[in-house]
VEXDREN-2710 file (C-alpha; in Angstrom, 1 decimal):
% VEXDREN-2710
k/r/px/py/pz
1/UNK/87.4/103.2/135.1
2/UNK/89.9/101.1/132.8
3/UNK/92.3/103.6/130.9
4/UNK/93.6/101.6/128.1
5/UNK/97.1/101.4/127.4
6/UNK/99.0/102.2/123.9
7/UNK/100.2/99.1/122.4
8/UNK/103.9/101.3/122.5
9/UNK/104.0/101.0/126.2
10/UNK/104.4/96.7/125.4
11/UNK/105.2/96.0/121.5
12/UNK/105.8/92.1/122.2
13/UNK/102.3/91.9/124.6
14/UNK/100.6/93.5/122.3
15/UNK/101.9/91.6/119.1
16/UNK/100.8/88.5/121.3
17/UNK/97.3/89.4/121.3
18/UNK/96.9/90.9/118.7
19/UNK/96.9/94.5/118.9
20/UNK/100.0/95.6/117.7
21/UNK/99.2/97.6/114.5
22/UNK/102.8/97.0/113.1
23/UNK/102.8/93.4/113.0
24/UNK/103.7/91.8/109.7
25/UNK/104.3/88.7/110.8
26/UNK/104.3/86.0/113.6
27/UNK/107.5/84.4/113.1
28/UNK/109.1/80.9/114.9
29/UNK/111.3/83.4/117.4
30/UNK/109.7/86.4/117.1
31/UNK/106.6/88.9/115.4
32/UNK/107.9/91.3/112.0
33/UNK/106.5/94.6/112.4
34/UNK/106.9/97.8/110.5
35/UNK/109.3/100.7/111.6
36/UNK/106.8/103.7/113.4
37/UNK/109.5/105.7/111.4
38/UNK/109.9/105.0/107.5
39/UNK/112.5/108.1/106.4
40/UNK/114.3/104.8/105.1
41/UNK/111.3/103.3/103.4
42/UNK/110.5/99.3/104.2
43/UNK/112.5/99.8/108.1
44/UNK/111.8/96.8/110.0
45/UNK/112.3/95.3/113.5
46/UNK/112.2/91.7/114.7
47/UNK/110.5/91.9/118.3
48/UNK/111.3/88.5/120.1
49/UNK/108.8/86.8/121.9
50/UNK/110.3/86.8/125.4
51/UNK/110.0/90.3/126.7
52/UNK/112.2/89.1/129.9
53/UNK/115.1/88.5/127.5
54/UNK/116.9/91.5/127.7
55/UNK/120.4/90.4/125.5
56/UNK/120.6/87.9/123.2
57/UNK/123.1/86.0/125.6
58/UNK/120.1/85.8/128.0
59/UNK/118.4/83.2/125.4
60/UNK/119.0/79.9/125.5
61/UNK/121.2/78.6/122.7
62/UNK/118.4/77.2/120.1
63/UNK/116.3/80.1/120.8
64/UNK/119.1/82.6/120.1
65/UNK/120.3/80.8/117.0
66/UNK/116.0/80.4/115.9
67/UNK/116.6/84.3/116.4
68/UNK/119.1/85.3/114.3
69/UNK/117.6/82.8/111.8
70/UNK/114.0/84.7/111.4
71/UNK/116.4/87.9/111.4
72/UNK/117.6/86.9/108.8
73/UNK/114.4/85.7/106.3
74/UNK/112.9/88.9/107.6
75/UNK/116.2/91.1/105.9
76/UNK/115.6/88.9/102.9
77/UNK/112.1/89.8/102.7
78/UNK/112.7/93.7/103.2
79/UNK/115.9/93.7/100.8
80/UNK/113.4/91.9/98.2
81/UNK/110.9/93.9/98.5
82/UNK/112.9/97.3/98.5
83/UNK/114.9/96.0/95.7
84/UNK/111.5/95.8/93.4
85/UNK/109.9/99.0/94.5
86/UNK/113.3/101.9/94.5
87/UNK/116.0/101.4/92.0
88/UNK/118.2/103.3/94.5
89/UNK/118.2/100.7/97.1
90/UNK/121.6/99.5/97.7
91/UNK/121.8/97.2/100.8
92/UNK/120.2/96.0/104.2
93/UNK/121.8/96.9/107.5
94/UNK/120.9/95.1/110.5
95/UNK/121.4/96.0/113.7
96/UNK/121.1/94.3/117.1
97/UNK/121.9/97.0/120.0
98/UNK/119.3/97.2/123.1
99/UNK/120.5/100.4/124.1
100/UNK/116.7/101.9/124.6
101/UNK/114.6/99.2/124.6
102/UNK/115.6/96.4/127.2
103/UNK/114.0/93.4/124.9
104/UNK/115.6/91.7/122.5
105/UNK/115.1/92.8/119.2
106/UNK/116.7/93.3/116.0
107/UNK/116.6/96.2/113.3
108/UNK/116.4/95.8/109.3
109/UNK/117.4/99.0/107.7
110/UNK/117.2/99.0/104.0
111/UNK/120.0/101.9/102.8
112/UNK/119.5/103.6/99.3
113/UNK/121.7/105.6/96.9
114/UNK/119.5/109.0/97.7
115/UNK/120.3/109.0/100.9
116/UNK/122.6/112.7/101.8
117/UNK/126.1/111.6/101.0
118/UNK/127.1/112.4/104.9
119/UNK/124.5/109.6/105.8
120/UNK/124.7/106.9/102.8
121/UNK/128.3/105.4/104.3
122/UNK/127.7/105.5/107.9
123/UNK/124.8/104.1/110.6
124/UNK/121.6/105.0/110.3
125/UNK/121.6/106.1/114.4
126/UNK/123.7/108.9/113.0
127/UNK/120.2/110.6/111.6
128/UNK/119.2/113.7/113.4
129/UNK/116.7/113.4/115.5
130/UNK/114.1/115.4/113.7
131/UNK/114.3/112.1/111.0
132/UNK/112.8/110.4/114.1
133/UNK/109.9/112.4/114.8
134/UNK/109.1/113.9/111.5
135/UNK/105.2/113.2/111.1
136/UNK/106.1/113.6/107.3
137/UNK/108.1/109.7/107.2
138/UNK/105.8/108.1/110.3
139/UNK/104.0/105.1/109.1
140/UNK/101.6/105.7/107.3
141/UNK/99.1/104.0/104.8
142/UNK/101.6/105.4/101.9
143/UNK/103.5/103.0/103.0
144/UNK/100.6/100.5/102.8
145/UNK/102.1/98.8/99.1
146/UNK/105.7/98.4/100.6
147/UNK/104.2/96.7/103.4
148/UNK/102.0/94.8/101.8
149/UNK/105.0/93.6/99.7
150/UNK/107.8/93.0/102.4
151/UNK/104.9/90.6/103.8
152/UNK/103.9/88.7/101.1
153/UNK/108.2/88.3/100.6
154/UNK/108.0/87.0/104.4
155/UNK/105.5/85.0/104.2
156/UNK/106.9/83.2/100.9
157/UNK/110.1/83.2/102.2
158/UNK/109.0/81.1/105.3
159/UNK/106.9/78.6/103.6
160/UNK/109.8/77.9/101.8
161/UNK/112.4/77.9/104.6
162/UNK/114.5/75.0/105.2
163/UNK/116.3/75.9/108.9
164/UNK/114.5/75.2/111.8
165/UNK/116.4/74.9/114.7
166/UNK/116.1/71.6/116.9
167/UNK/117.5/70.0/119.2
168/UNK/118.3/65.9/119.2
END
């Protein structure tokens, strides 16, 4: 008897083959997905494709740099599209740490004006935990339009984008 696994248990295999319900995106360096927690609405994390890479400095050069650069269209795409759906938003954070999950990846948090003033000025890891686990912000398909719309902003946004990283 075969027990399956949850595609949490391996975000980048799963992305790979498809079963990663998350995935906006196959990107040059990495896949998009969607945040499993969306207390900040249109969160975001750039999985990268080598799941032995566990630091950035563990990448070779133009991989790294191809990195940062999909990080990068895939805040664009986020700040776009959480600029057009809350007049509150006020920024993009990203974030690059490691710290619990030993594959390189990098984290898009959109910040907005309603956040609780103790919050709106300082990291989002400063949340309480119950943010985290509350069923009331897991994804969802309310969040179905946002996504839709940070995709379509990705997508767009890479058709369009000039920097590819080579080497001569």
């Amino acid at each position: 008897m075969s027990i399956a696994m949850d595609w949490r248990e391996d975000r980048i295999g799963s992305a790979a083959r498809g079963e990663n319900p998350t995935v906006l995106a196959e990107l040059q360096s990495g896949y998009a997905v969607i945040g499993d927690v969306q207390f900040l609405p249109g969160y975001c994390v750039l999985l990268g494709k080598d799941p032995n890479a566990k630091a950035l400095a563990e990448m070779p050069r133009q991989e790294r740099v191809q990195f940062l650069a999909d990080v990068d269209l895939l805040a664009t795409a986020v700040e776009r599209a959480c600029r057009a759906t809350d007049p509150a938003f006020r920024r993009v954070n990203i974030d690059i740490l490691g710290n619990a999950d030993a594959f390189v990846h990098a984290h898009i948090w959109p910040r907005y004006e309603w956040e609780a003033s103790e919050l709106v000025w300082r990291p989002v890891w400063l949340y309480d935990l119950e943010s985290w686990r509350n069923p009331a912000t897991a994804l969802g398909k309310q969040h179905s339009p946002l996504r839709t719309r940070i995709t379509e902003e990705l997508h767009s946004l890479a058709q369009t984008d000039a920097v590819r990283v080579t080497v001569e």
